[in-house]
N, C-alpha and C positions, 0 to 999 in steps of 0.2 A: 412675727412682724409681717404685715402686709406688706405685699410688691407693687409697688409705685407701678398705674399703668394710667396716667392721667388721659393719654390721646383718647381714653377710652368714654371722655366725660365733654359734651360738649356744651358750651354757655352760648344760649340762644337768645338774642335781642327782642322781646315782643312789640317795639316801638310802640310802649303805650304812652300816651301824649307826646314822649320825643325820645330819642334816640338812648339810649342806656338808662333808664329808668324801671325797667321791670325785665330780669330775666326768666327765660324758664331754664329746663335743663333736659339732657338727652343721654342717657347712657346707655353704650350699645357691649355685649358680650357676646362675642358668638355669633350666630343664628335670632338672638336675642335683642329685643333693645325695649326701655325703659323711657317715660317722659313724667318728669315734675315738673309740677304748674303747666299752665299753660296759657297765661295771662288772660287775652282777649280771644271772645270768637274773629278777629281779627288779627291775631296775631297767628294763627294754624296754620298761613302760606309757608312763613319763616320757621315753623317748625317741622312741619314736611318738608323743607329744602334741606333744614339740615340736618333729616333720617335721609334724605338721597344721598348727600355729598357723603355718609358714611358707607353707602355702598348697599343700603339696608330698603326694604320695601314696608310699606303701612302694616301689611300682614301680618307680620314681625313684630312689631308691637303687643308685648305681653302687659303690659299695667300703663295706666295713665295715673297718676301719684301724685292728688290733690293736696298740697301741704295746710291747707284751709279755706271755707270758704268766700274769705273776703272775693270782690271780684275779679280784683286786679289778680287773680293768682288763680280762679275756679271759671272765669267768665266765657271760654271758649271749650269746656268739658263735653259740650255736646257737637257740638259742631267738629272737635279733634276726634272725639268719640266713632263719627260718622264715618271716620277716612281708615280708621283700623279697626276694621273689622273680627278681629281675635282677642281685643284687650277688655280689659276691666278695669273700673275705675278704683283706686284704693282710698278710703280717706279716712280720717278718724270717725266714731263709730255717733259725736255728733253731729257731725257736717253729714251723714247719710241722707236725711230725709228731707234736706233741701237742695242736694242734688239730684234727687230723684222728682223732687217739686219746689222748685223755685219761687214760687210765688210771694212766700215772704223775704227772702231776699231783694226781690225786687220792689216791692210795696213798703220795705224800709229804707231801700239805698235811693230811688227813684225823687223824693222831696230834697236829698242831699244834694243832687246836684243840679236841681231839675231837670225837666224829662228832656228836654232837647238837647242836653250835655250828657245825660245818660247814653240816652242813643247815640251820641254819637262815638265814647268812649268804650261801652261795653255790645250795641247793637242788640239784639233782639236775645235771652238766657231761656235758652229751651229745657224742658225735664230730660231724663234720662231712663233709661228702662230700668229699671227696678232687678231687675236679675243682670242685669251687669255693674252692679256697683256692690263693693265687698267694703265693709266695714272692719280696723283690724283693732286688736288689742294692743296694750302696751306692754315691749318685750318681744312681740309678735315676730317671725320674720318670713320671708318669702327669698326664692331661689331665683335669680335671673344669669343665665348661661352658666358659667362656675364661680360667681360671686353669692354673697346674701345680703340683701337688704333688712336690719333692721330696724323695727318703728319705735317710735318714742313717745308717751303724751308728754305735750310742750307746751300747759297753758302758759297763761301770761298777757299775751296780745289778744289772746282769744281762748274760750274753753275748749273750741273744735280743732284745735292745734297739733299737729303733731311734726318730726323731726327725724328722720333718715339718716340712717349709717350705712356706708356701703364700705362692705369688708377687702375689695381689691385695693379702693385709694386711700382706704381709712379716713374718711371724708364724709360730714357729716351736711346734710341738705335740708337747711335752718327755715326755707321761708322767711318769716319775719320776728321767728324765736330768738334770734341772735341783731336784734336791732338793723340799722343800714350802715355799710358798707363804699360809698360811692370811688372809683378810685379818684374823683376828680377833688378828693379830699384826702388824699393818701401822700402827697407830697410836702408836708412838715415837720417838724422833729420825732411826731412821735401815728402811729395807726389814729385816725378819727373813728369812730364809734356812737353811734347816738341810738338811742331805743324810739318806737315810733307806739304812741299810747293810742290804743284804734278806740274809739267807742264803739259799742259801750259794755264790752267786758274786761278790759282791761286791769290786771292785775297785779301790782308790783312785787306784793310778797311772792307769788306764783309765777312771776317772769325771772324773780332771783333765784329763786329754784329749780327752774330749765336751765337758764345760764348755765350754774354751777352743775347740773348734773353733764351738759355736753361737753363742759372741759375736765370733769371726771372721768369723761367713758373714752381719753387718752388718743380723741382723732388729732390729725394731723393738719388740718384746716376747716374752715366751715364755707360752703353757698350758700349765699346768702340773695333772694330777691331784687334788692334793691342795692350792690349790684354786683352780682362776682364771687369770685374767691376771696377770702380774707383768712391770709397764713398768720395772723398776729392772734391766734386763736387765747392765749392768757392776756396779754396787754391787752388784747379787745373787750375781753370778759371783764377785766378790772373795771376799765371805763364805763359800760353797760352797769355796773352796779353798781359804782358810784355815781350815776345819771340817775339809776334807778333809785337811792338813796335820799338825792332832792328831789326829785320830782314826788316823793313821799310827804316831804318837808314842807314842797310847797302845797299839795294836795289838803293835807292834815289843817294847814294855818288859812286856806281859802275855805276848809268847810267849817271854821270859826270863825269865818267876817258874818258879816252881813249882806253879803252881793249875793243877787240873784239874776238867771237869766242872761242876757245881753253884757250885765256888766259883770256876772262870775267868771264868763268865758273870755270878755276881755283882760278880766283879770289873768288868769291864768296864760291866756299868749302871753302878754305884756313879760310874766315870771318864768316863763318859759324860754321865750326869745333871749333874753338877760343868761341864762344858764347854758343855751346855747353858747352863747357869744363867750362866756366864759369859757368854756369847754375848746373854741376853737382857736383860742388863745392861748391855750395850756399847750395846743399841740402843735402849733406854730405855724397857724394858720391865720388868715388876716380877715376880719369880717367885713370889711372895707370891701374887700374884691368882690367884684360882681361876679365870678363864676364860683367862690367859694359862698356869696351869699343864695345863688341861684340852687347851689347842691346841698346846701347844708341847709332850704329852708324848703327841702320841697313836700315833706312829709308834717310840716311845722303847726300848719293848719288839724290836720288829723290827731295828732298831738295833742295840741289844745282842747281839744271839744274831746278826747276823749280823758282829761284831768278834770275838764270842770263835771263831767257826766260822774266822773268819782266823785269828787271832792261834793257835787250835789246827793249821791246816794251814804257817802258816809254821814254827810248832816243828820239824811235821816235814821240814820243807824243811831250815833247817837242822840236824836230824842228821843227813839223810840224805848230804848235804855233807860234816861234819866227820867 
């Protein structure tokens, strides 16, 4: 049984668009310290403050532990990169080669928001040197002071996905494998849990099957990006697959209408929003409230465009079929 050393794990605010919205994390052993995610090239101030306040210098820094490359989660890899000079980037073995060259990241994400909400949310995504980024396997693990960290692939949200176990807290570092988390949705009868469908790989079968393998491999809580800790590690999983179960339901019945475009994707919030809402009703939660609607709809958007982006590729699955 692992020995509880939580002080050893710190949850870093990257203030992206506002205050508890994206964390990264900092885990120090020893001589030793560890950083997952690292939100924004803007976010790197607040995660050097809190390698200071642990007593610990950039040096020090043996891995930076890319959970994937969406950007809220990769967008400051170069710029963290720059300040610790001993580390290497870890990420799964397909997020490699657009860390190393970002340019289609950015030339796919940049019409998303447009360019002037790009910049200002992610700022300028630099490459990376090519010999400081190590891509791992799944299973893989690596030594940080007298812990192990190890890796997991976690499609689902994405193919380039993977998931962290650290054998001191028994604590698994989900990214956005294990849905959000927010606490400003944790005070009703029961944990809130919602899965965030990114486009455009999102996978349900794929996301049920990470789920279920992280509460098979017997951790004791999961971190989670968006936002925290979440010790409701089985009731969260429950939810998560049964979220993931409709949002199949509704996938499957929108790539048998006939909407396309503008009005697939309307469709899809519109069914989407509705299963929210049920969802935060079940947990006694009021969707009435402006702070429970402000948390519980912040990823809502992302969601939607990434069920109609399915529910448009299964169409053409099956025509291609019949």
């Amino acid at each position: 049984m692992a020995t509880p050393v939580m002080d050893s794990v710190t949850t870093i605010d990257g203030h992206y668009q506002y205050r508890g919205r994206a964390a990264a994390y900092l885990i120090d052993d020893g001589d030793e310290a560890a950083f997952i995610d690292n939100v924004t090239r803007f976010s790197v101030p607040y995660l050097l403050n809190a390698l200071a306040s642990r007593g610990l210098q950039p040096g020090q820094v043996r891995y930076l532990i890319v959970t994937h490359i969406h950007l809220d989660h990769s967008g400051g890899t170069a710029e963290l990169l720059r300040h610790c000079p001993n580390a290497k980037v870890i990420c799964h073995p397909r997020a490699a080669k657009h860390i190393i060259d970002p340019t289609r990241l950015i030339e796919s994400a940049t019409p998303v928001y447009g360019e002037e909400e790009f910049n200002k949310l992610f700022g300028k995504i630099e490459a990376v040197d090519e010999a400081r980024v190590e891509s791992i396997e799944d299973s893989a693990t690596l030594p940080l002071g007298s812990r192990t960290l190890t890796f997991f692939d976690a499609p689902g949200h994405a193919r380039h996905h993977l998931v962290i176990q650290d054998s001191a807290t028994n604590s698994m570092f989900a990214g956005d494998a294990f849905g959000i988390c927010y606490s400003q949705l944790q005070h009703g009868t029961r944990a809130y849990l919602n899965y965030v469908c990114a486009p455009p790989q999102f996978d349900p079968g794929a996301a049920k099957s990470t789920i279920r393998r992280i509460v098979d491999s017997g951790i004791d809580r999961v971190f989670v990006t968006h936002f925290g800790q979440c010790d409701a590690v089985r009731q969260g999983a429950e939810q998560l697959l049964d979220c993931l179960d409709l949002y199949e339901v509704l996938v499957d019945e929108a790539a048998a209408s006939d909407l396309e475009g503008d009005g697939l994707l309307e469709e899809c919030t519109r069914r989407a929003l509705n299963l929210m809402t049920d969802q935060l009703k079940m947990c006694g939660l009021d969707p009435q409230d402006p702070t429970v609607t402000k948390w519980a709809t912040s990823e809502h958007a992302i969601t939607s465009q990434g069920l109609a982006v399915l529910a448009g590729r299964r169409r053409k699955e099956h025509g291609s079929s019949s």
